[in-house]
MARBA-3410 file (N, C-alpha, C, O; in Angstrom, 1 decimal):
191
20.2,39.2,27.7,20.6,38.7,29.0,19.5,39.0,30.0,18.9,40.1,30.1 ~ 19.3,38.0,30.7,18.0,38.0,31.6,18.5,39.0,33.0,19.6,39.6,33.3 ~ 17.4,38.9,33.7,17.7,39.6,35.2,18.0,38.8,36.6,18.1,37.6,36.8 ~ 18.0,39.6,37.2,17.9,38.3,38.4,16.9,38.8,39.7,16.6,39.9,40.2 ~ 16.7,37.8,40.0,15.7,37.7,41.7,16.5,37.3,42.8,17.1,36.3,43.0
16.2,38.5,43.6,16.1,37.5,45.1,14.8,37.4,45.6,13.8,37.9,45.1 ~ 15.1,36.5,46.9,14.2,36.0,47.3,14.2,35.7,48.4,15.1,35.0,48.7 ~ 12.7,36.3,50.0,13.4,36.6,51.0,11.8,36.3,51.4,10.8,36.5,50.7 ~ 11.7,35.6,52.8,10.6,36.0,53.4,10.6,36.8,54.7,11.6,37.4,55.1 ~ 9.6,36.9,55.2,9.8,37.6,56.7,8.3,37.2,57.1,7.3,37.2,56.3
8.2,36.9,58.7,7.0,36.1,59.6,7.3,35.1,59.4,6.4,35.4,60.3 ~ 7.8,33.5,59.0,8.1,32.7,58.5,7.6,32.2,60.0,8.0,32.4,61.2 ~ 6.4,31.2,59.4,5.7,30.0,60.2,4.6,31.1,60.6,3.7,30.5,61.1 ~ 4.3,32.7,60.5,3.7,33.1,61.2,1.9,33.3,60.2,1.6,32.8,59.1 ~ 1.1,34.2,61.1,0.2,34.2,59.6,-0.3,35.5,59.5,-0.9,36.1,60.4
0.0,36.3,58.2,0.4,35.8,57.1,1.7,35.9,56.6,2.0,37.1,56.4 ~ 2.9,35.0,56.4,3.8,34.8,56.0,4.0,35.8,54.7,3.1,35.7,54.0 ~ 5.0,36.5,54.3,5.2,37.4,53.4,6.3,37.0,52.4,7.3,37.7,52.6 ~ 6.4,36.5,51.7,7.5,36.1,50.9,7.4,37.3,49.8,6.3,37.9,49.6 ~ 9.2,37.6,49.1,8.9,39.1,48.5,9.9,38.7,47.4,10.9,38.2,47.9
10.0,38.8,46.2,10.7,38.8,44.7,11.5,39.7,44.9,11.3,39.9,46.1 ~ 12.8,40.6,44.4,12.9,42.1,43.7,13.9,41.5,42.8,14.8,40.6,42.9 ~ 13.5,42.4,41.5,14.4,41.7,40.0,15.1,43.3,39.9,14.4,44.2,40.2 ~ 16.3,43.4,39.5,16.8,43.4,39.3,17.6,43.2,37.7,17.3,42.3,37.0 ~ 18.5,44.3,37.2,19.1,43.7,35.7,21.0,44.3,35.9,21.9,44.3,35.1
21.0,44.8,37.4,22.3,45.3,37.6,22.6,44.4,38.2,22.0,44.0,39.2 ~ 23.9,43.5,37.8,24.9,42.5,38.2,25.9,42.9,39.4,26.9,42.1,39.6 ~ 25.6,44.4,40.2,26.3,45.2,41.1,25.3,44.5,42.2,25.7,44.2,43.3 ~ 24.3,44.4,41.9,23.0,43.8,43.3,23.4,42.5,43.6,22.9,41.9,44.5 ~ 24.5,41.8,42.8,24.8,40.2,43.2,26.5,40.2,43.9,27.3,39.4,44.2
26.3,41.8,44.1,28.0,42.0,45.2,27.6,40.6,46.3,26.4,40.3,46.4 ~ 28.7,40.0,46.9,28.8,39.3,48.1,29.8,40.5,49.1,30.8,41.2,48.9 ~ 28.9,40.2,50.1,29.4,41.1,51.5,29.0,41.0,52.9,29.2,39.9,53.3 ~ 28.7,41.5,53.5,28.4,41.4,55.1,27.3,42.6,54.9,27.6,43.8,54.7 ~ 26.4,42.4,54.9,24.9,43.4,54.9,24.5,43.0,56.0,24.4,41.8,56.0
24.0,43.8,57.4,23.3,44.1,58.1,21.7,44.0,58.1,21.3,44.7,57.2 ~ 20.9,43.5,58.6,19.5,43.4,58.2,19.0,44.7,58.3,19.5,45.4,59.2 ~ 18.2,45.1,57.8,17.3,46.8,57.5,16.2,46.7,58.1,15.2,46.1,57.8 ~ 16.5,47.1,59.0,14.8,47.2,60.1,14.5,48.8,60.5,14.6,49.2,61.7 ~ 14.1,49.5,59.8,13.7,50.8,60.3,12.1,50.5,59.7,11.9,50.1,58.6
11.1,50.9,60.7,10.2,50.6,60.2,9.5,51.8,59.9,8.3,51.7,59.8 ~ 10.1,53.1,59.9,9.9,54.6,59.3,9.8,54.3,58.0,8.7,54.3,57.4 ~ 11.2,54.0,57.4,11.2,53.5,56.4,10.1,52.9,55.3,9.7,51.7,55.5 ~ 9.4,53.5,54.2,8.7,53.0,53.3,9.4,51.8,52.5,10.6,51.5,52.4 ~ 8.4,51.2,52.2,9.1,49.3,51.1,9.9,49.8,49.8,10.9,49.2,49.5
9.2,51.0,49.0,10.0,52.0,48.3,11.5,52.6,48.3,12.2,52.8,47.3 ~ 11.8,52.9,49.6,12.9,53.3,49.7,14.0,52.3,49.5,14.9,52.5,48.7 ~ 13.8,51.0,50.2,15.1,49.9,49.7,15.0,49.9,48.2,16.0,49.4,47.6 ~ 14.2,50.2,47.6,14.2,49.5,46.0,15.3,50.0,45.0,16.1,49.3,44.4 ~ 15.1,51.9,45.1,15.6,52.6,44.4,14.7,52.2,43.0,13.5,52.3,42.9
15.5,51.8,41.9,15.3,51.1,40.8,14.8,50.3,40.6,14.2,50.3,39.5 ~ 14.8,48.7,41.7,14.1,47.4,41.2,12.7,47.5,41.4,11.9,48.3,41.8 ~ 12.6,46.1,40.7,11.0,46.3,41.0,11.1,44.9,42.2,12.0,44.1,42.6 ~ 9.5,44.9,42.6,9.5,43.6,43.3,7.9,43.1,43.5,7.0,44.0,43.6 ~ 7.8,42.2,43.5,6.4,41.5,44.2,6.7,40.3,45.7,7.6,39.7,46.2
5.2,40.6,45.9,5.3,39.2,46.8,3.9,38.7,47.2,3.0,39.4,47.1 ~ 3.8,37.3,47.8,2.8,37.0,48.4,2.7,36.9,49.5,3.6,36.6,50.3 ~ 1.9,37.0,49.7,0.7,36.8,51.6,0.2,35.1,51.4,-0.6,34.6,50.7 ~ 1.2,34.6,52.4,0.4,32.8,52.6,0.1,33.0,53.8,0.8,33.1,54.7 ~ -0.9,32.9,53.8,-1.7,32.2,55.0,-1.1,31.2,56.0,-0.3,30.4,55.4
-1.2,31.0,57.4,-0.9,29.9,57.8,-2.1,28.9,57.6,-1.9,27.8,57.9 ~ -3.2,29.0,57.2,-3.9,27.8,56.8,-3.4,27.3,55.0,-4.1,26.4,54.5 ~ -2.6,27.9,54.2,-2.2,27.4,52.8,-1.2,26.6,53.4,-1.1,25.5,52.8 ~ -0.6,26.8,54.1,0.6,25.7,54.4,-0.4,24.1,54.8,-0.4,23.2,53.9 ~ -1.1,24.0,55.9,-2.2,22.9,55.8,-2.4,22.6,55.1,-1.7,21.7,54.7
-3.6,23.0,54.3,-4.3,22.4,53.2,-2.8,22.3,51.9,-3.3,21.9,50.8 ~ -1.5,22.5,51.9,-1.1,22.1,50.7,-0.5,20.8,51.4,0.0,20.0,50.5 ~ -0.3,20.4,52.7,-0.1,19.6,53.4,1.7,19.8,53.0,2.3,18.9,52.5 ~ 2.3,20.8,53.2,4.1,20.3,52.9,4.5,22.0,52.9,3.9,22.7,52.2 ~ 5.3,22.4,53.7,6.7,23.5,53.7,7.1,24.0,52.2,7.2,25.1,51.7
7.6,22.2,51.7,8.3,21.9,50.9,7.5,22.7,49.5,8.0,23.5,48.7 ~ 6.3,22.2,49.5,5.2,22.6,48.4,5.3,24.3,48.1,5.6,25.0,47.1 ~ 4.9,24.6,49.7,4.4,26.4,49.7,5.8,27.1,48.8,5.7,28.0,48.0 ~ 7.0,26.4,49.4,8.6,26.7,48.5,8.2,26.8,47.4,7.8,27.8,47.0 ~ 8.2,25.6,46.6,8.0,25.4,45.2,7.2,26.5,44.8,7.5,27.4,44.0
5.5,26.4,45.5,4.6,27.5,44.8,5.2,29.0,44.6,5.3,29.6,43.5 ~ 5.5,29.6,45.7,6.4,30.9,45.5,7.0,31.2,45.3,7.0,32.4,45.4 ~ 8.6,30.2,44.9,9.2,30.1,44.0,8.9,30.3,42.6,9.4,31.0,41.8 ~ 7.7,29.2,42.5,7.3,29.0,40.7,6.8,30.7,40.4,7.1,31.3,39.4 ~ 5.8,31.1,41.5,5.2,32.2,40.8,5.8,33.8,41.0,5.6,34.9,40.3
6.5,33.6,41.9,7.7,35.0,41.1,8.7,34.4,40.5,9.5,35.4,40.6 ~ 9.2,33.7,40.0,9.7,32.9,38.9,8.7,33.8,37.0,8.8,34.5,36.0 ~ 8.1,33.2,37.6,6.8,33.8,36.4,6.3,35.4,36.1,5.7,36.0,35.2 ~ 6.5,35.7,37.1,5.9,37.2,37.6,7.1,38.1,36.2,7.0,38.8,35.2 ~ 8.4,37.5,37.1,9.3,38.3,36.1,9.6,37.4,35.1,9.4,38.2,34.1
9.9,36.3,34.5,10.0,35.9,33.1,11.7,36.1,33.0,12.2,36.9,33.9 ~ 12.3,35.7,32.4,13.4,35.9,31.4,14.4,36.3,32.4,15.2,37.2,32.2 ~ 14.5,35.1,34.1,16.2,35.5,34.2,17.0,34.4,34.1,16.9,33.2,33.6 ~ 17.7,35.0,34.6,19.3,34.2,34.8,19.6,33.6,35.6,20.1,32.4,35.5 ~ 19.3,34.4,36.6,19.6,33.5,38.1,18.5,33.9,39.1,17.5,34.6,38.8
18.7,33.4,39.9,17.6,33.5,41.4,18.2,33.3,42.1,19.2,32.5,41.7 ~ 18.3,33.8,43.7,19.3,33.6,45.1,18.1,33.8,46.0,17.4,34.9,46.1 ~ 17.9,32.6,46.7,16.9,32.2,47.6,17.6,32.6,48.8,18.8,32.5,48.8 ~ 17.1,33.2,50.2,17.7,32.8,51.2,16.7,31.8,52.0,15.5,31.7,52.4 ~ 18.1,30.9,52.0,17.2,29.5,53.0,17.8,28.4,52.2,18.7,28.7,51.3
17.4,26.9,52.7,17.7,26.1,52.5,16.7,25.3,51.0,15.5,25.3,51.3 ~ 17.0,24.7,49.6,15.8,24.1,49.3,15.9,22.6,49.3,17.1,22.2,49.5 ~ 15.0,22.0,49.3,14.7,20.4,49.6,15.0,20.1,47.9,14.5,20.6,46.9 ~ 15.5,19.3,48.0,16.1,18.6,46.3,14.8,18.3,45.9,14.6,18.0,44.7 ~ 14.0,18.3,46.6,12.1,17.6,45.8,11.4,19.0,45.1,10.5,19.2,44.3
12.5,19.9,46.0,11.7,21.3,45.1,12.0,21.9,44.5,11.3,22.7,44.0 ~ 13.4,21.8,44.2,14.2,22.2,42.8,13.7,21.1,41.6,13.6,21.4,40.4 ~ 13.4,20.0,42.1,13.2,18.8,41.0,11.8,19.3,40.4,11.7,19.4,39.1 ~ 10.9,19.5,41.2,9.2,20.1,40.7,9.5,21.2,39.8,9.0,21.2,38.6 ~ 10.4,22.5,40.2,9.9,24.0,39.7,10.3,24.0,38.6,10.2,25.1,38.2
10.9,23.2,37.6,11.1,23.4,36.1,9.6,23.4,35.7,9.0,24.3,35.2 ~ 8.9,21.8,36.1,8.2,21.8,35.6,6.9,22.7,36.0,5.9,22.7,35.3 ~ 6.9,23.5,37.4,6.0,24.3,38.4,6.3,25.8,37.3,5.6,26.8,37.3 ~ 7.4,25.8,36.4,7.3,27.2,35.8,6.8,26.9,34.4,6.1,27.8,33.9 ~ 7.0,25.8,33.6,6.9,25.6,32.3,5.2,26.2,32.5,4.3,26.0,33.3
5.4,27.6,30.7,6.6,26.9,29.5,7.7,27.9,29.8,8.8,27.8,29.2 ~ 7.4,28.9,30.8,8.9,29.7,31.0,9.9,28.8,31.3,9.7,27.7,31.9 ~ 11.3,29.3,31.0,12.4,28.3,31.5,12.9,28.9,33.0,12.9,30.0,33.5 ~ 13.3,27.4,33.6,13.7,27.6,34.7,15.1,28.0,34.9,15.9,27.4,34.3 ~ 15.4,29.2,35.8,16.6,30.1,35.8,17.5,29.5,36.8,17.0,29.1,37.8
19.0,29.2,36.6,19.5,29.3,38.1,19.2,29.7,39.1,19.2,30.9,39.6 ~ 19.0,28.2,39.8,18.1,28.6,41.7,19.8,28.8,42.0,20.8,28.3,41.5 ~ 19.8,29.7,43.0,20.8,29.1,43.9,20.5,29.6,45.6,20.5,30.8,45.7 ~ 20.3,29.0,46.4,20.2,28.6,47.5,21.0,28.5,48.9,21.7,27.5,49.1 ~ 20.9,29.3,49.6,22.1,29.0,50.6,21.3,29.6,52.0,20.3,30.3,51.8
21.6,29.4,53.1,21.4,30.0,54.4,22.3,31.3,54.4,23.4,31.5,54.0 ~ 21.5,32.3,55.0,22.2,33.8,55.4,22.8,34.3,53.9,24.0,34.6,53.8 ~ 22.1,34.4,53.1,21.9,35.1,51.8,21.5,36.4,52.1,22.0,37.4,51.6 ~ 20.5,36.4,53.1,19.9,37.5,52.9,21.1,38.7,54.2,20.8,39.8,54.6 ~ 21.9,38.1,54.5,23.3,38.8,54.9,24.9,38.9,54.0,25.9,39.4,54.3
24.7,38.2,53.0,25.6,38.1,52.0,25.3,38.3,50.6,26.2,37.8,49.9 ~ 24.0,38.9,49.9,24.1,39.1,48.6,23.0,40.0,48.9,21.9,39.9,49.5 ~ 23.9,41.3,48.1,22.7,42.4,48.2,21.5,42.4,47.8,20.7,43.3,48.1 ~ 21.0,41.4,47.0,19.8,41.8,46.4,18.8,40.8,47.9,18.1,41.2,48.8 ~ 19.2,39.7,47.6,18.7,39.3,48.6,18.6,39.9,49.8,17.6,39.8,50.4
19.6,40.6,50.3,19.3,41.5,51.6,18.3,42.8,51.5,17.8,43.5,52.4 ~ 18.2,42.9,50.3,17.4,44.3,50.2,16.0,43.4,49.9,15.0,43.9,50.3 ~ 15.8,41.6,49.3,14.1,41.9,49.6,14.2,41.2,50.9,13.0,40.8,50.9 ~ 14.6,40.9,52.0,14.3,40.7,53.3,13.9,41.9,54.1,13.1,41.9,55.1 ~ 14.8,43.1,53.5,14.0,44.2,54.3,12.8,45.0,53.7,12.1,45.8,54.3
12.8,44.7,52.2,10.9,44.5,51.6,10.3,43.7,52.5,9.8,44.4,53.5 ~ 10.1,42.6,52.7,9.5,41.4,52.8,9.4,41.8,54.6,8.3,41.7,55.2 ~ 10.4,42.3,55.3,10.4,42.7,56.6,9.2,44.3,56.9,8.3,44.0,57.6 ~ 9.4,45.7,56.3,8.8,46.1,55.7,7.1,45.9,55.1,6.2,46.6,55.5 ~ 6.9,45.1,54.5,5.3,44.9,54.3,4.9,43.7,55.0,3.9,43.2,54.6
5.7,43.1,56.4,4.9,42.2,57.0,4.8,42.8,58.4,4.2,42.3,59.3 ~ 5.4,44.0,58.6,4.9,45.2,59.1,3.7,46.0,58.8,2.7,46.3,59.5 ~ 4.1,46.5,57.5,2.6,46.9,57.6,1.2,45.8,57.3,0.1,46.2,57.8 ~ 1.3,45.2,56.9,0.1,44.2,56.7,-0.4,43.8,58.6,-1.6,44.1,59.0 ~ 0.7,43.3,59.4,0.7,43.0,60.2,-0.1,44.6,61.3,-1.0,44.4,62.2
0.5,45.6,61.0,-0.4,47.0,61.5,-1.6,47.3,61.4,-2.5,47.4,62.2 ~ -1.6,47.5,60.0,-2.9,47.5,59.3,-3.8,46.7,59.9,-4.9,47.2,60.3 ~ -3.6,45.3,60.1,-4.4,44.4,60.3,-4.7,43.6,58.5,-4.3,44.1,57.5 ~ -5.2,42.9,58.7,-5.5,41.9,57.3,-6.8,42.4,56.8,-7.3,41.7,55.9 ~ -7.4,43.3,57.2,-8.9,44.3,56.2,-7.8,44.5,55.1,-6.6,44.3,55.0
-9.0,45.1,53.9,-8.5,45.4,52.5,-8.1,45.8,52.6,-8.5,46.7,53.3 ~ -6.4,46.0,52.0,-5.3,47.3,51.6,-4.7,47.2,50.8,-3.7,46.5,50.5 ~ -5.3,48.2,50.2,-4.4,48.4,48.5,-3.4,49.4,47.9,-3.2,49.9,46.8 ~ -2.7,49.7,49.3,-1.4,50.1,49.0,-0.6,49.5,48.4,0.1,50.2,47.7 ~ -0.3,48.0,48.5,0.9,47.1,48.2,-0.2,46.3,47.0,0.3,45.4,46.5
-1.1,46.5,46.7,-2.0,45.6,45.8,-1.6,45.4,44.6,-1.8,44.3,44.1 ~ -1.0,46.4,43.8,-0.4,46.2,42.3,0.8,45.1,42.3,1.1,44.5,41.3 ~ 1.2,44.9,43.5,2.4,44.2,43.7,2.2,42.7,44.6,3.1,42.0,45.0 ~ 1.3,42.5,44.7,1.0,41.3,45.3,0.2,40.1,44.0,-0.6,40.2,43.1 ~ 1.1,38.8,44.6,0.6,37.6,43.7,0.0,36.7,44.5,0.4,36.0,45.4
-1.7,36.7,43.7,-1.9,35.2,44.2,-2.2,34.5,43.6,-2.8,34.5,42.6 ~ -1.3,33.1,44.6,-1.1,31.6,43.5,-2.5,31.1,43.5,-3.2,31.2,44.5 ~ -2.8,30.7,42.6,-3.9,29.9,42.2,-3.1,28.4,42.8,-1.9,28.2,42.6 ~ -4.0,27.5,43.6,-2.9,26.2,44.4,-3.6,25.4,43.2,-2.7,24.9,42.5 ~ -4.7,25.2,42.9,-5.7,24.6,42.1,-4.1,23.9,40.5,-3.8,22.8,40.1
-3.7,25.2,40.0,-2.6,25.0,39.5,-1.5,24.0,39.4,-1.0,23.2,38.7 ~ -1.6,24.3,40.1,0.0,23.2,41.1,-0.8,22.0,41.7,-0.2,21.3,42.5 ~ -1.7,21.9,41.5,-2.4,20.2,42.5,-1.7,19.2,42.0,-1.4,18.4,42.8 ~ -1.2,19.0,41.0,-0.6,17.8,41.0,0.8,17.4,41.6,1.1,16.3,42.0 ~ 1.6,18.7,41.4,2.8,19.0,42.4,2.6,18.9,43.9,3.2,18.4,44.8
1.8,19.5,43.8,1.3,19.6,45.3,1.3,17.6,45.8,1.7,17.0,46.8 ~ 0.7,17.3,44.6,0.2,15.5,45.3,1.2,14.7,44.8,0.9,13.6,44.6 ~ 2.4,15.1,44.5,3.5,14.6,44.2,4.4,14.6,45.8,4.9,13.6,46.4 ~ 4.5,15.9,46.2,4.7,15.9,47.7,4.1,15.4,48.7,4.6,14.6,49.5 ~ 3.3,15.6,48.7,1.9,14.7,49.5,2.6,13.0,49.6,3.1,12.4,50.5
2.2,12.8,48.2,3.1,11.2,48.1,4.1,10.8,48.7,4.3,9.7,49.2 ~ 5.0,11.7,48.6,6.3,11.4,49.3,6.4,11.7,50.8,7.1,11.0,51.5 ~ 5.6,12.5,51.1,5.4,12.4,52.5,4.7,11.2,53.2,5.2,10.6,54.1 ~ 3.5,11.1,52.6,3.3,9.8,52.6,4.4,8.2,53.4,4.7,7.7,54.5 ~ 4.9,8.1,51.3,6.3,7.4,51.7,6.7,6.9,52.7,6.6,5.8,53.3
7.9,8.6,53.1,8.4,8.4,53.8,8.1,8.1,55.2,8.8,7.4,56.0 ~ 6.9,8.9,55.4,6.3,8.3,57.1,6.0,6.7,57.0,6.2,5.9,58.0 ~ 5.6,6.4,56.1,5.3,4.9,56.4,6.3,3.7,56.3,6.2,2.5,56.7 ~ 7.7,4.4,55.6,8.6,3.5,55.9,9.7,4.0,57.0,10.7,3.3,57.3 ~ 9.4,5.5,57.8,9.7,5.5,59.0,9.2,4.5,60.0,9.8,3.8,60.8
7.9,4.9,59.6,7.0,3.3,60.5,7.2,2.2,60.7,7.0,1.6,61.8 ~ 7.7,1.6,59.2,8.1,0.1,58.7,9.4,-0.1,60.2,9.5,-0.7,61.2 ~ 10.4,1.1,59.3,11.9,0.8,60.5,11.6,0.7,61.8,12.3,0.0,62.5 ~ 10.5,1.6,62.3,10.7,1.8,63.9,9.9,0.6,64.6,9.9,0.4,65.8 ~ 9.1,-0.3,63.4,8.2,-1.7,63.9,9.9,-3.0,63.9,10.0,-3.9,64.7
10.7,-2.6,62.9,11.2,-3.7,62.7,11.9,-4.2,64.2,12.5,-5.3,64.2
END
């Protein structure tokens, strides 16, 4: 029996955006409840964990540009803590996903298999695991944000970076569709 992930960002639109994993193999971390967000910023990233582990990445607000799509940056750090941990079961995103990026990440994780996404708004106040990586993910976009963005390799064992080069063709799959759709927004608004 596999484990499971949540999945949480914090700075969202800002730079550098912090998106943060924690896996989990206790099916007690997928209680549904009323969790309060964890903001003590005394508090070490360590202390929410106890037992899990977690990773996460640092995106840039210039990776969002150059992948040209929201939708894409999803998919990418989705696919790659997807991969980081290997062999779960489920995943609980907090947030909304675009049906174009559930459709991409089977094949954005192959040859690992793709686990149940599931997806919802205010996750990260209704499923413990999810609430514990928002206050990771809250937590090291604090300190990164303190620190300043010079080298720091406190959190370095635990940070992933995506190779985008990887994903270019996903990436120009979205692209396309963005594409698309602006130009037959165009079409309608000429007609």
């Amino acid at each position: 029996m596999g484990g499971y992930l949540g999945i949480d960002e914090s700075n969202h639109g800002s730079n550098p955006e912090t998106i943060v994993g924690v896996y989990s193999r206790d099916f007690r971390d997928l209680e549904e409840g009323r969790y309060a967000k964890q903001r003590n910023e005394r508090r070490e990233v360590h202390d929410f964990l106890e037992s899990r582990a977690f990773r996460h990445i640092l995106f840039p607000g210039a990776y969002a540009k150059v992948v040209g799509s929201t939708y894409a940056v999803q998919m990418v750090t989705i696919a790659e803590l997807v991969k980081a941990f290997g062999g779960l079961e489920k995943v609980f995103v907090d947030g909304i996903l675009n049906d174009s990026v559930l459709d991409k990440l089977d094949r954005a994780v192959h040859p690992e298999s793709l686990p149940e996404i599931i997806a919802r708004p205010n996750a990260d106040r209704e499923i413990k695991l999810v609430n514990i990586a928002d206050a990771v993910a809250y937590g090291l976009s604090n300190y990164y944000l303190k620190e300043g963005m010079g080298i720091r390799n406190r959190y370095l064992r635990f940070l992933l970076t995506p190779r985008l080069e990887d994903y270019a063709d996903l990436i120009g799959e979205f692209r396309k569709g963005h594409t698309a759709r602006k130009s037959m927004v165009e079409r309608t608004q000429t007609l």
